[in-house]
C-alpha positions, 0 to 999 in steps of 0.5 A: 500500500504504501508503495502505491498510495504516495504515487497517486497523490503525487498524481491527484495534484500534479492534476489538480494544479494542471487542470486548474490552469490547463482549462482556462487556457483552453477556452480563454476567448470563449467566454465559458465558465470555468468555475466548479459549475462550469464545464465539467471535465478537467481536461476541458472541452477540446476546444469545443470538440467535445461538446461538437461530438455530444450534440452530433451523437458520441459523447465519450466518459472517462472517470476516476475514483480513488479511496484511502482509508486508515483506522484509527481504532479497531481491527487487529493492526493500526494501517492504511489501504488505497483502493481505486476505480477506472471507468472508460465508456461512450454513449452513442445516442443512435437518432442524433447519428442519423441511424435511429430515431430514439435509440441509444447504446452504452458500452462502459469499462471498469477496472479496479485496484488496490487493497481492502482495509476492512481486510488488511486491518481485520475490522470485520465489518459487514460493509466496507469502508472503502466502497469503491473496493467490492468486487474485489480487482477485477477488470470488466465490461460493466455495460454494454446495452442497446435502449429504445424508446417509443411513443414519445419517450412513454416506453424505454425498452433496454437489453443487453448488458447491465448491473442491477444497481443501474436501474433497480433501487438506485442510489447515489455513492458520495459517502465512502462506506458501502451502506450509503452507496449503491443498491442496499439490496446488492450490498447485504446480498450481494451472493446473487444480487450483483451491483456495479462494476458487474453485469448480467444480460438482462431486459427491461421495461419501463413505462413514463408515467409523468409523475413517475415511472413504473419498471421491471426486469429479467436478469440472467441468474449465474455465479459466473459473472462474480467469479469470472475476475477479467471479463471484458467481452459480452460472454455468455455463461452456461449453467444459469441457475434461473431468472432475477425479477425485479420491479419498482415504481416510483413517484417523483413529485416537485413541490414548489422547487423542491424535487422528491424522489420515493422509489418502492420495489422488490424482486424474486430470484426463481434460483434454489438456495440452501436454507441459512440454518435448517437441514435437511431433517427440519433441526439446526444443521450447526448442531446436527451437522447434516446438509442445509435444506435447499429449497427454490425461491429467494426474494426482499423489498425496498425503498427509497425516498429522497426528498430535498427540503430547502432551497438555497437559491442565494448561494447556488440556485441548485443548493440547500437541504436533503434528506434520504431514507433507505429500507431493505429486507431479505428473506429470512429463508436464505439471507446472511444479513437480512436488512438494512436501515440508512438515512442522512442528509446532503447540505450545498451551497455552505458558503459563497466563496465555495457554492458547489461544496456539500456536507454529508451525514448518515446513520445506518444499521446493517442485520444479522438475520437473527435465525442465524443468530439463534443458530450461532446460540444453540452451537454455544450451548450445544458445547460446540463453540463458543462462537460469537453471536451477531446481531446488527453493525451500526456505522456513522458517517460525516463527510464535506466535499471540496470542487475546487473546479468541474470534474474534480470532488475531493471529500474528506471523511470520517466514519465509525462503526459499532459492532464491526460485523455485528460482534460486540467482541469486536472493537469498534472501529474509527477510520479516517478516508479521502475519497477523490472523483474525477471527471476527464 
């Protein structure tokens, strides 16, 4: 790690200073914004080409996440681990290319690196504090999608390609532990709910309702797109264990100038599953020691509301105060962690000389499915441990986000978890991170 971590400092500076000189230079006699809010690509607009290339049909994507995280308390060993994420993509929008009216292809790249310090450090969290590391170092074709639409934008009909997190309880990934990013759902079970970086060849259906949208999906159920580490060709897999459903709806009201967003949606996966705890003869299979019970059938629910609820026009027209609230369970049947609580809220526009800059801060629960708990109990009494018992982790996050230009966020954070892993054996854990996103 420590090989790795001052290298790319050193490079997120020598970029941050480029870029702080290298676009005003480029478009000096255009008359462009280059504040924070301005064109939102460090390195610029290419003169104009690229913005040229975008209202033609190609608008290309390369971007750059890196995560550091140390802890101050917890784990077995005091440390630091760097963990990053490249993406590479284009979206060509086919009616602007002449080729198809309302029809549009993405193919995206995804490549990651590093090291874990949930891992590294031994804090045994049940969610990592460096969100960008899940899945592990893999290179990959995360998307490669064909999208059409009909009537006017009332239907949207997409196959190909696609993480589930794309489209099904998505949520924004600001803060750096893993329960304020991404899909909930992915994130507590993610053996078969898989979120980005990986893909699966799914479709889907959604209807525009105005005030909303109503949506569902196919998605081909198979572990191989999680164990395959370097996939960066639109393979098919054989040996399908079955078909992901899932379905939301939502509604997104604007009250006054305040706009909400209130999703509610859950899934079906037709795939057989052992039981998490009773074997084959109805009795806990810890203490018996026969086979987990399969049986088909796994399902869970969620939602999530975002809602902002002041406006800060004086310091930045897109500014003030939102709330969030995400809520998800997993069937007690087969899930390890069966629920998740997070909520927090999102402040911009703090101060005039810095309109762009946010503060972030969230609470969140993840549980135990407490069969498993029971299970882990009958064990210590059985003589046959001792093993802990878990129960819930509970983490606190507080972050504030510097946009010293467009394309670049540098966010400092701090998060602090209870019960790492559900364990009260365990310590908990202070960690320090620095999450920087860029925007080539």
């Amino acid at each position: 790690m420590r090989q790795r971590t001052f290298p790319v400092i050193a490079l997120a500076v020598t970029i941050y200073f480029w870029a702080a000189v290298a676009p005003a230079a480029d478009l000096a006699n255009t008359g462009t914004d280059y504040s924070s809010a301005g064109v939102p690509w460090l390195l610029g607009d290419w003169d104009g080409a690229r913005t040229r290339l975008k209202a033609g049909g190609v608008d290309f994507q390369l971007g750059y996440v890196g995560e550091i995280a140390g802890n101050a308390t917890g784990g077995f060993r005091r440390q630091a681990a760097y963990a990053d994420q490249w993406v590479a993509g284009v979206t060509l929008d086919l009616g602007r290319l002449g080729l198809l009216r309302d029809g549009s292809v993405q193919v995206t790249f995804t490549d990651r690196n590093g090291r874990n310090l949930s891992d590294d450090a031994g804090l045994g969290t049940l969610q990592e504090v460096q969100e960008i590391y899940g899945r592990g170092r893999t290179a990959r074709l995360t998307r490669f999608w064909y999208n059409q639409k009909f009537a006017d934008g009332l239907l949207e009909w997409k196959i190909g390609r696609m993480p589930f997190s794309e489209d099904f309880s998505a949520f924004s990934c600001d803060f750096q532990n893993l329960t304020f990013c991404g899909t909930p759902a992915g994130n507590i079970i993610s053996n078969y709910i898989y979120n980005w970086p990986i893909s699966q060849w799914a479709t889907r259906l959604k209807i525009n309702l105005g005030f909303g949208y109503f949506q569902f999906a196919a998605f081909d159920q198979n572990p191989k797109y999680l164990g395959v580490q370097q996939a960066l060709l639109p393979a098919f897999f054989s040996e399908s264990t079955g078909v992901l459903l899932p379905v939301e709806f939502a509604w997104l009201p604007k009250f006054g100038d305040l706009q909400g967003g209130y999703k509610l949606g859950g899934w079906y996966d037709t795939s057989s599953a052992l039981d998490v705890v009773t074997d084959i003869a109805g009795g806990p299979a810890v203490v018996t020691g026969l086979p987990f019970v399969q049986s088909r059938g796994r399902y869970g629910a969620y939602v999530n509301f975002l809602q902002q609820i002041t406006r800060n026009s004086v310091v930045n027209p897109r500014g003030g105060l939102s709330l969030f609230l995400n809520v998800t369970v997993a069937d007690r049947r087969t899930a390890l962690t069966d629920a998740q609580v997070a909520g927090g809220l999102v402040y911009s526009g703090l101060f005039r000389p810095r309109p762009d800059d946010d503060i972030g801060f969230a609470v969140g629960m993840t549980q135990v499915n407490s069969r498993v708990a029971w299970s882990e109990t009958l064990q210590n009494l059985a003589g046959l441990g001792p093993v802990p018992v878990r129960n819930s982790e509970y983490i606190v996050e507080a972050y504030y986000t510097y946009r010293p230009l467009g394309g670049l966020e540098i966010r400092p954070n701090v998060q602090y978890v209870v019960d790492p892993g559900g364990m009260s054996q365990n310590r908990n854990a202070l960690v320090f991170g620095l999450k920087t996103v860029a925007n080539f």
